[in-house]
N, C-alpha and C positions, 0 to 999 in steps of 0.2 A: 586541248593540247594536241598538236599537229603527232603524227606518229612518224617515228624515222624509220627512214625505209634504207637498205645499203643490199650488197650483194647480197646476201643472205638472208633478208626476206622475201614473203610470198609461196606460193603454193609449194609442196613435195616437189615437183617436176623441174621448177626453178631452181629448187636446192638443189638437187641431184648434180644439175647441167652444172651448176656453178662451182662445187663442192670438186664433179672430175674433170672439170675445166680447168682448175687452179692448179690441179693434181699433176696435172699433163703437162700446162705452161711450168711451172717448177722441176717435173725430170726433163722435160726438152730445154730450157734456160742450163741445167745443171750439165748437162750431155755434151752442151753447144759449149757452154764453156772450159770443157776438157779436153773434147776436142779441139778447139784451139789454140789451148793451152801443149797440149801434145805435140800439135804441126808445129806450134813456133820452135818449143825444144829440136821437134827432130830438124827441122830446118836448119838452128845452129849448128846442131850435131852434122849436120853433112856438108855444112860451109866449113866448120873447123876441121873438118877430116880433111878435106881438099887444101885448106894450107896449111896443113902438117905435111902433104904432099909436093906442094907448090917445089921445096928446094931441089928434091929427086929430079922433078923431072929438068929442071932450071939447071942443075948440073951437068945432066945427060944433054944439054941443047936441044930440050925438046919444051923449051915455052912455049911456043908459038900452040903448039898442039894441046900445051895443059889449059890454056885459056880457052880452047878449041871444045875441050872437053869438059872443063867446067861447066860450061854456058851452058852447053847441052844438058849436063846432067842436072844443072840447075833449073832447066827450062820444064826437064822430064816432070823434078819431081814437084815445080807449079804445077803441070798439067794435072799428075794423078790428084794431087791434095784439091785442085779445082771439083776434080770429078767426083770426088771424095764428098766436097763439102755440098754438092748439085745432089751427091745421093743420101746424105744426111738428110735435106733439104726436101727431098720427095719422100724420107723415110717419117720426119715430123708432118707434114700432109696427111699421109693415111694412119698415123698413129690418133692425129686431131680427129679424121672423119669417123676413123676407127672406136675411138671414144666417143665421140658425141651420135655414132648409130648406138652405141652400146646403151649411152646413156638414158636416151630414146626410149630403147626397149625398157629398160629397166624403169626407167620414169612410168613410162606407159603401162607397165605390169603392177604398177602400184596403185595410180592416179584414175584408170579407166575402172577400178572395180571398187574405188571407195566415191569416185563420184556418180557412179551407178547406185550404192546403196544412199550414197546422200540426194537421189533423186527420188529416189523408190522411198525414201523415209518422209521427205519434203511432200510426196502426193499421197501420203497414208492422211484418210478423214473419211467420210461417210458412207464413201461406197468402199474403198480400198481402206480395209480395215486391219490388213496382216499384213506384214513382211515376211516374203517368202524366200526361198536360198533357189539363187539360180546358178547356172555352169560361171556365171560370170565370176562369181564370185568364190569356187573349187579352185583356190590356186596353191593350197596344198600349204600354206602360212598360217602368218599372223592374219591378214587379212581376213581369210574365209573363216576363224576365229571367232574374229569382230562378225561377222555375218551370221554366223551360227547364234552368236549371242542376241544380237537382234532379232532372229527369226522367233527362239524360243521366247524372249523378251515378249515379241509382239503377242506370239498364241499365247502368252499369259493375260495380257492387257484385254484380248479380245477376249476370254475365257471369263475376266474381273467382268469386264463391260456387260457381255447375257447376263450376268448373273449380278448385277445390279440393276438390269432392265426388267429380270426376272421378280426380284424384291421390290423394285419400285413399282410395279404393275399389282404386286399384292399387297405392298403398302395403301396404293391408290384404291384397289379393291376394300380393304380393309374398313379404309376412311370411308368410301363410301354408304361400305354398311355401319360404320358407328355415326354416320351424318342422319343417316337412317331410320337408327334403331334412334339417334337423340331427339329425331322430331315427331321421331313414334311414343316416344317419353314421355313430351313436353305435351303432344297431344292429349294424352290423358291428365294429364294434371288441368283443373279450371285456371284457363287465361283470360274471360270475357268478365270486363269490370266495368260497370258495377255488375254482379253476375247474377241479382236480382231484383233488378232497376224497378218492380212495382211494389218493392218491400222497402219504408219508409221507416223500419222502426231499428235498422245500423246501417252502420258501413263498413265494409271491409277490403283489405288490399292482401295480396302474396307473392311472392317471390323466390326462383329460385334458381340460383345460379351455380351450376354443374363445375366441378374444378378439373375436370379430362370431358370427353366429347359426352358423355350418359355419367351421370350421377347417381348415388347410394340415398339422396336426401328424398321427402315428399312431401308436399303440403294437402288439405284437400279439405274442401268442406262443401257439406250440402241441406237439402233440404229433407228433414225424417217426415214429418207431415205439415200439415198447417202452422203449425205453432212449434215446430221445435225443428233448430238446425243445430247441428252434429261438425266437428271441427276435428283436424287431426294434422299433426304435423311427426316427424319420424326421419330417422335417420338408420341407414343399413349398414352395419358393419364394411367397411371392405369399401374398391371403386370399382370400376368400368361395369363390364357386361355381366358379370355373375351379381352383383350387389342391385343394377337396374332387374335384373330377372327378379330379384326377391321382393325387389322396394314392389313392381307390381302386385305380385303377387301377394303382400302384407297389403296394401291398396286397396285391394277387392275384396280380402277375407273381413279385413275391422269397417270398412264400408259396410259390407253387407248384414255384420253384426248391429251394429247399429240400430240402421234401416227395418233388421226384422225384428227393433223392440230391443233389444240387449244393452243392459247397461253398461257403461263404458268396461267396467269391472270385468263382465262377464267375457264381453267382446272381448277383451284382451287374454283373456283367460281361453278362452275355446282358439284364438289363433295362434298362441302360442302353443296350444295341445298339439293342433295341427301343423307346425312348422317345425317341431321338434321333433315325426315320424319321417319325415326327409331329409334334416339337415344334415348332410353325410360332411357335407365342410365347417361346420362349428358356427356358420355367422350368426347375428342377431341382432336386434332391433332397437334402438330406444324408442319408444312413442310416448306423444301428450294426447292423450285425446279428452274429447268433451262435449256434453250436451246439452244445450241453452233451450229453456223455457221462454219463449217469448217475449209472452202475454203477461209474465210474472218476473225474469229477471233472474228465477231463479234456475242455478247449474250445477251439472254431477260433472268432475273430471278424477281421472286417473292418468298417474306418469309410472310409465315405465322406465327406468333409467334412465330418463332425458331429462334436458335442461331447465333447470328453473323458469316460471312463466316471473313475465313481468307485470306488474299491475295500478292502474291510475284511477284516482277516484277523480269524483267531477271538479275542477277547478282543483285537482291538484297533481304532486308527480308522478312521475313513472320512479314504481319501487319495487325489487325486486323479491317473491314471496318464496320462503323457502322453507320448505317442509320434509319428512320424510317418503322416499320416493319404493316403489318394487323395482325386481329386476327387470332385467330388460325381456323383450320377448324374445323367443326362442333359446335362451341358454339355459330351462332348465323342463322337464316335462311335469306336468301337475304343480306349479304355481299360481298359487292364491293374488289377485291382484288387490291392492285397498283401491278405492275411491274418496274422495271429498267432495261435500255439496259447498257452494257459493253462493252468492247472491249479488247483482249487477241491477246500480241503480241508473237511471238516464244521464246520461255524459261518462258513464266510466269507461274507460278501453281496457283494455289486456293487449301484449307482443308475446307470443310464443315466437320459438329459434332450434334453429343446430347448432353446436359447437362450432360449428366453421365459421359461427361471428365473434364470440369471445377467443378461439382460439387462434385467430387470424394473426399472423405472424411477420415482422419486419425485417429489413436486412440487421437489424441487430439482434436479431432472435428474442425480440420484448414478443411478448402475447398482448392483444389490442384489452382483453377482460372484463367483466362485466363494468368496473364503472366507467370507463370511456362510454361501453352500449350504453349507460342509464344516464351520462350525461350528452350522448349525443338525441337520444328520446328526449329528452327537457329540454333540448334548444325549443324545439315548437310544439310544446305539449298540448297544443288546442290545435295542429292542425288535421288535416284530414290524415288517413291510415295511407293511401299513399305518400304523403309528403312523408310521414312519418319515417317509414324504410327508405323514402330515396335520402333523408336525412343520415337514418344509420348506413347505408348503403358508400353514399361518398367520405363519411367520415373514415371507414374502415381501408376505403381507398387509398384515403390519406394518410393513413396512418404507416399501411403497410407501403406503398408508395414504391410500385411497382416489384416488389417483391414477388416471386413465385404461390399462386395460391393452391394448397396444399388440402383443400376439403373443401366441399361443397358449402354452400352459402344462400340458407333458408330462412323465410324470415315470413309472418304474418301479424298483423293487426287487424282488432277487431275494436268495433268500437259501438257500445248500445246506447242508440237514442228514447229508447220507453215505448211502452205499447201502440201511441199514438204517434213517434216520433218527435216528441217535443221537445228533447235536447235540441241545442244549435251547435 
């Protein structure tokens, strides 16, 4: 839609002119018309005087002289009313120029110092980052007002901006150490699979996906000597960098227990002694840990507070075994851990976990819970341990489906094929 334009649009300056333009034509139209209004009165008034006179002198015999004298005095007072109306006439001249210098000024005391600040605001970006108060703009108003408010305005902006450049450089610092410290994480957890390619007699897969940049979760398993490997998966109270501090730190202690001979019992038992002489912030640990005889099938495991294992016999399902469990490590000093022996025949697997798979959560706030895990494990109960997790892995996907993930998310299978590997 076209916009209508009349006198009275367009810049301040326009207004102004226009505004004392009209003002002027209206007392000089108003002035001019009383003025002429006046001459024509007095004019009658001095034609009616002279023939209220006309008979005086008509009687005296002196017409000749009263027409003599008429004329003149009539002539007179065209003259002066001419002169009159020439000096009215040069009088609206300089009242017009009079007003439109004025107007001038006045436009220009207005116009010059707001299109100065709309220059100086229009070039503010990367190098000119302030608006500052010049004389231009000290004219003792509303204007220099406006100016004032812009200047303080701007050193605020420019005050917000360091100190968003400031945060953002420590944000980036930040991430860079938490990009850091996660690949310093990840490095220590076993990623190389199969991660004992001359060992014929399982397989095994794990996984473990962090829900902030460093994670509280761990998985880990290794080799104790010839014939026995050692399993441990664990979850740390708490997230980011204090819960990755501890998850190492429980890492190393029940590894090394292990390693130097210690039943899982025991292990658990001595690093909770010792994580309970530092633990000034109260965390602690669930662990599953466990150690498999080979050669024999047969295994000792201990839970601590952690989640039920899952377990498959050959040619059948994944079922979940649930027994009574100790506390977790570190919440209490001198806790006695139990243990239970097992026994794994060729084709059985076991899925240990964290709660961040059952408790995996959707935008309806359902929990994903164990029987979804034990039916997403039965889609392909014969396949390998990795197919295994990337099965529960996309299931949980789907489940939560794109929801926020709100805990870590660990997951291992292990699966024994018999001394010789004769399972298929």
């Amino acid at each position: 839609m076209k916009k209508r334009r009349d006198f009275f649009t367009g810049g301040i300056r326009r207004k102004i002119f226009s505004m004392l333009l009209i003002t002027m034509v209206l007392i000089i139209a108003a002035y001019t018309a009383v003025f002429f209004y006046q001459s024509t009165r007095v004019e009658r008034l001095v034609s009616d005087t002279y023939e209220a006179q006309k008979q005086i002198y008509i009687d005296s015999g002196l017409e000749d002289q009263y027409e003599s004298f008429r004329s003149s005095a009539v002539d007179n007072f065209h003259r002066e009313m001419f002169h009159a109306r020439n000096i009215l006439m040069l009088t609206v001249v300089l009242i017009v120029a009079t007003g439109m210098a004025s107007a001038f000024s006045i436009a220009s005391r207005i116009t010059d110092p707001l299109n100065t600040i709309t220059r100086r605001v229009a070039s503010m970006g990367v190098r000119n980052r302030q608006f500052m108060m010049e004389d231009a703009y000290r004219t003792g108003d509303e204007i220099e007002v406006l100016a004032e408010s812009f200047a303080k305005q701007s050193a605020r902006t420019r005050l917000y901006i360091d100190q968003i450049k400031r945060v953002t450089a420590e944000k980036e610092r930040i991430g860079a150490e938490l990009d850091m410290a996660s690949r310093i994480q990840s490095s220590q957890l076993p990623r190389l699979f199969p991660p004992f390619p001359d060992r014929k007699e399982f397989s095994l897969y794990a996984t473990m996906t962090p829900a902030k940049e460093i994670g509280g979760d761990f998985y880990d398993f290794f080799m104790i000597d010839h014939d026995h490997i050692g399993f441990v998966i664990a979850d740390v109270s708490g997230k980011g960098v204090p819960a990755a501090l501890l998850m190492m730190v429980s890492r190393v202690l029940i590894k090394s227990g292990l390693q130097n001979g210690k039943s899982p019992a025991e292990t658990l038992e001595s690093v909770n002694n010792q994580l309970c002489e530092s633990n000034d912030a109260d965390f602690f640990v669930t662990v599953w840990t466990g150690v498999l005889e080979i050669s024999t099938g047969r295994g000792v495991a201990a839970n601590a507070g952690h989640e039920h294992p899952v377990v498959r016999k050959a040619d059948g399902s994944y079922e979940l075994v649930i027994y009574r469990h100790s506390l977790p490590v570190g919440s209490m000093k001198g806790i006695r851990f139990r243990q239970h022996e097992f026994r794994m025949e060729p084709g059985d697997s076991f899925f240990v976990y964290t709660d961040g798979v059952p408790e995996a959560m959707n935008g309806k706030q359902e929990l994903y819970g164990t029987d979804r895990m034990l039916a997403a494990l039965n889609r392909e109960p014969d396949a390998q341990p990795e197919q295994i997790l990337a099965n529960v892995a996309r299931d949980v996907s789907g489940f939560v489906d794109g929801a926020e993930q709100f805990d870590d998310l660990t997951m291992l299978c292990f699966r024994y094929l018999g001394p010789e590997g004769q399972a298929t």
